[in-house]
BADO-799106 format. One record per residue (C-alpha): residue in one letter; x, y, z. Coordinates in pm, whole numbers, plus 50000, padded with zeros to 5 digits. Layout:
<recs>
aXYZ
...
</recs>
This chain:
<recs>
x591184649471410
x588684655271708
x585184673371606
x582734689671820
x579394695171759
x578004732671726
x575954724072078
x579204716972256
x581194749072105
x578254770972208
x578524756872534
x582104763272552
x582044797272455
x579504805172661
x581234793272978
x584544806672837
x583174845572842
x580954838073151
x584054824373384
x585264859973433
x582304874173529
x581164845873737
x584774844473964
x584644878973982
x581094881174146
x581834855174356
x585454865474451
x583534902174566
x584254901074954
x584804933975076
x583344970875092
x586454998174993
x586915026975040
x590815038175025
x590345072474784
x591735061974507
x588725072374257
x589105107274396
x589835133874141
x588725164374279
x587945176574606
x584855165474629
x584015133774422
x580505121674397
x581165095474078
x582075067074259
x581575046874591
x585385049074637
x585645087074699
x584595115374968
x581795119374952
x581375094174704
x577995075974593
x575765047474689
x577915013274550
x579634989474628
x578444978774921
x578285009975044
x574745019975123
x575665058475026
x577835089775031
x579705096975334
x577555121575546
x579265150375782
x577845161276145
x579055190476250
x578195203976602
x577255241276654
x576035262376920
x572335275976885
x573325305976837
x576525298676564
x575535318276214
x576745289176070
x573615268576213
x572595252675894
x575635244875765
x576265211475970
x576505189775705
x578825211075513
x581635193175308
x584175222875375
x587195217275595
x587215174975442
x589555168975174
x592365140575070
x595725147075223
x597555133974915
x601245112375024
x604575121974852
x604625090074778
x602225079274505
x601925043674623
x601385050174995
x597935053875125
x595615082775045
x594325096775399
x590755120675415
x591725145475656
x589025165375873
x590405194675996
x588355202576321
x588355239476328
x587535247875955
x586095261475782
x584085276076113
x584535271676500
x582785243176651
x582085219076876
x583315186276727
x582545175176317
x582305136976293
x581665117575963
x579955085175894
x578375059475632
x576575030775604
x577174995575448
x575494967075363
x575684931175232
x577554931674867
x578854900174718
x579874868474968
x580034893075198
x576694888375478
x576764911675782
x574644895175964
x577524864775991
x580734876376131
x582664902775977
x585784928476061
x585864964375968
x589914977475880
x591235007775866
x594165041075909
x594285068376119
x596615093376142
x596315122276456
x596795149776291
x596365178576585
x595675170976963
x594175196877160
x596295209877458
x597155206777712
x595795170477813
x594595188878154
x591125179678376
x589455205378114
x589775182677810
x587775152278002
x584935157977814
x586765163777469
x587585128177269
x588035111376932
x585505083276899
x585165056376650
x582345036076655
x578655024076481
x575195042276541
x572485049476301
x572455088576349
x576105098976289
x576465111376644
x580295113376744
x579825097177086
x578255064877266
x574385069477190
x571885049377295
x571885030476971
x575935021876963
x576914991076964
x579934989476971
x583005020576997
x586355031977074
x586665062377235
x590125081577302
x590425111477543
x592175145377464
x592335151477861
x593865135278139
x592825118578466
x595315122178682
x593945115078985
x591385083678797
x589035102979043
x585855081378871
x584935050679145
x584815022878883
x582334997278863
x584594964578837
x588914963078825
x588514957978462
x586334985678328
x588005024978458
x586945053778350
x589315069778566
x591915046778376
x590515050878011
x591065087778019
x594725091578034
x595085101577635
x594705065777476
x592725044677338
x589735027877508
x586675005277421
x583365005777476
x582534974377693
x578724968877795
x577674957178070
x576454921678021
x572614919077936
x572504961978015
x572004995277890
x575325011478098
x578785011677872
x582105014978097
x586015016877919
x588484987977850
x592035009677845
x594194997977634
x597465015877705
x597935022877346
x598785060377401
x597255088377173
x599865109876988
x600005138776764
x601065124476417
x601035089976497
x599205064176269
x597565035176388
x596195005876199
x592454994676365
x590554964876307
x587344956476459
x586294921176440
x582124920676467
x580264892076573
x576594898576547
x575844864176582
x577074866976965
x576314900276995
x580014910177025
x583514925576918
x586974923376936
x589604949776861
x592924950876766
x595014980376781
x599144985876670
x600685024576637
x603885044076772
x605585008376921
x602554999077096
x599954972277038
x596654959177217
x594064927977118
x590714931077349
x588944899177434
x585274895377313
x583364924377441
x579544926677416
x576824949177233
x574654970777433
x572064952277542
x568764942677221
x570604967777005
x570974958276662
x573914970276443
x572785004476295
x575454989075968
x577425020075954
x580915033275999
x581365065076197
x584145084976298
x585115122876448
x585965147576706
x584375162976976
x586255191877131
x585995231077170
x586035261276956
x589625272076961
x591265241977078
x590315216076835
x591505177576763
x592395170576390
x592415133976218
x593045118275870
x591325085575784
x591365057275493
x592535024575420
x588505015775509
x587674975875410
x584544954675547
x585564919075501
x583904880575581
x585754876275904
x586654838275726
x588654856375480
x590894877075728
x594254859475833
x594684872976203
x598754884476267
</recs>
C-alpha cells in the first residue's frame, strides 16, 4: 500500500483545484464580442453585449457618434443608443449581427460606433495582433452617381470615434457609396488611386512612407447591398504596419504590409460607421468581433 504524507496531499489538492484556474488564465487570448450575452435591447451587464460594460479586455461600453447639423433639434442626442439593436438569425446557431440603421431614429449625417481595447490575458497589443470580424451591408445609398463621392462606410482605429481618416488614424478601410467614373483624381503613384478606390468597393488606407498624407489601395472587392464579408486586420505595431484580408460575394483580396501614419500611435480602439446624407442613408450590421495574439491565428 503506498502512503502520502498530509504535506504532499495538501500539495496535491491544492494544485488539483488551482490547474483550472491557472490554464484558463493563461489560455485567455482574445477580446469578444459576438452578442451572445445580449438579452435585451440594450445590455449593459456584460462586456459581450451592445452597449455592454468595461471587461474583458474591453476597455468599455461601445460608444455611438452620430453626426447632426447645427441646427438639427436632435443636437444633443449624438450619442443616442436608438436606431442600434441585434438583428437576431433564424437560425439560433448562426451569428448574432448589431445592426445600425443609418436613418433612425432621426435624419443625419452619418452615425458611426466605436470601443476601445486593451491588453487582457497573453494577449499584449503592443506585440503583433489581428482584429476579426462580420459585416453585413444592409442598405446602400443610391444611385452610386458623382454625388455619393463624399458618402462612405469606413472601418478603422482613432481615439475620438470619428467615422473617417483623422489625423490620429492609423490605420482604415474605407468603402465608397459613389462612383468615379471618370477616376478624374491625378494620383500620386500607379499603386495608390483615389480615382480607382471610389468605384463602390473596398479600399485601404495606405500612408505615405515616413508622412502625414493617406492615399487608397483598391481592392476590387465590390460593395453590395446584403452581402457579408468576413475582415481581418493583421496589426503590427512593432513595424508600424497592417495587413488586410478581405473575402465576400465570390471575391477575395490580401494587401501587402501597409504603414501607419507617420509618429501616430494606435489610439487601441475599434471603430466602425456611415457617413452619408439625410434621406439617402447607408445601413450595416456588425459582430463576430475577436482581438487575437497574431501567433495564435492560422492564416487560410
Amino acid at each position: 500500500m503506498i502512503t502520502r504524507s498530509p504535506s504532499f496531499s495538501r500539495a496535491f489538492r491544492l494544485l488539483f483545484f488551482s490547474l483550472p484556474l491557472l490554464i484558463g488564465f493563461e489560455g485567455v487570448a482574445e477580446v469578444i464580442c459576438n452578442f451572445r450575452d445580449q438579452t435585451e435591447i440594450h445590455e449593459s451587464s456584460s462586456p459581450n453585449a451592445f452597449p455592454g460594460r468595461a471587461g474583458e479586455g474591453w476597455d468599455g461600453p461601445w460608444k455611438v457618434r452620430r453626426y447632426l447639423s447645427d441646427d438639427s433639434p436632435n443636437k444633443r442626442q449624438q450619442g443616442s443608443l436608438e436606431g442600434i439593436s441585434l438583428s437576431e438569425p433564424a437560425d439560433a446557431s448562426a451569428p448574432r449581427l448589431l445592426q445600425v440603421r443609418g436613418g433612425e431614429p432621426f435624419e443625419n449625417d452619418g452615425v458611426g460606433l466605436h470601443r476601445a481595447y486593451r491588453d487582457f490575458g497573453v494577449l499584449d497589443i503592443s506585440k503583433p495582433y489581428q482584429i476579426s470580424f462580420m459585416v453585413r451591408i444592409d442598405k446602400l445609398p443610391s444611385p452610386p452617381s458623382t454625388e455619393l463621392l463624399s458618402h462612405y462606410l469606413f472601418i478603422g482605429e482613432n481615439s475620438t470615434g470619428s467615422v473617417g481618416p483623422t489625423s490620429g488614424t492609423t490605420w482604415f478601410l474605407q468603402a465608397f457609396y459613389g462612383a468615379d467614373a471618370g477616376k478624374s483624381v491625378t494620383p500620386r503613384n500607379p499603386e495608390h488611386r483615389l480615382g480607382q478606390a471610389r468605384q463602390r468597393q473596398w479600399s485601404l488606407g495606405a500612408f505615405v512612407a515616413n508622412g502625414d498624407n493617406n492615399d487608397y489601395v483598391p481592392t476590387d472587392v465590390p460593395l453590395i447591398e446584403g452581402a457579408i464579408y468576413t475582415i481581418s486586420v493583421v496589426i503590427n505595431p512593432e513595424a508600424s504596419s497592417y495587413k488586410v484580408s478581405i473575402k465576400g460575394e465570390g471575391a477575395s483580396y490580401t494587401s501587402r504590409e501597409l504603414p501607419f501614419r507617420k509618429g501616430r500611435p494606435l489610439g487601441k480602439s475599434f471603430v466602425i460607421g456611415s457617413r452619408h446624407s439625410p434621406g439617402n442613408v447607408g445601413a450595416f450590421s456588425v459582430g463576430e468581433i475577436r482581438i487575437s495574439p497574431s501567433s495564435l491565428v492560422v492564416q487560410p
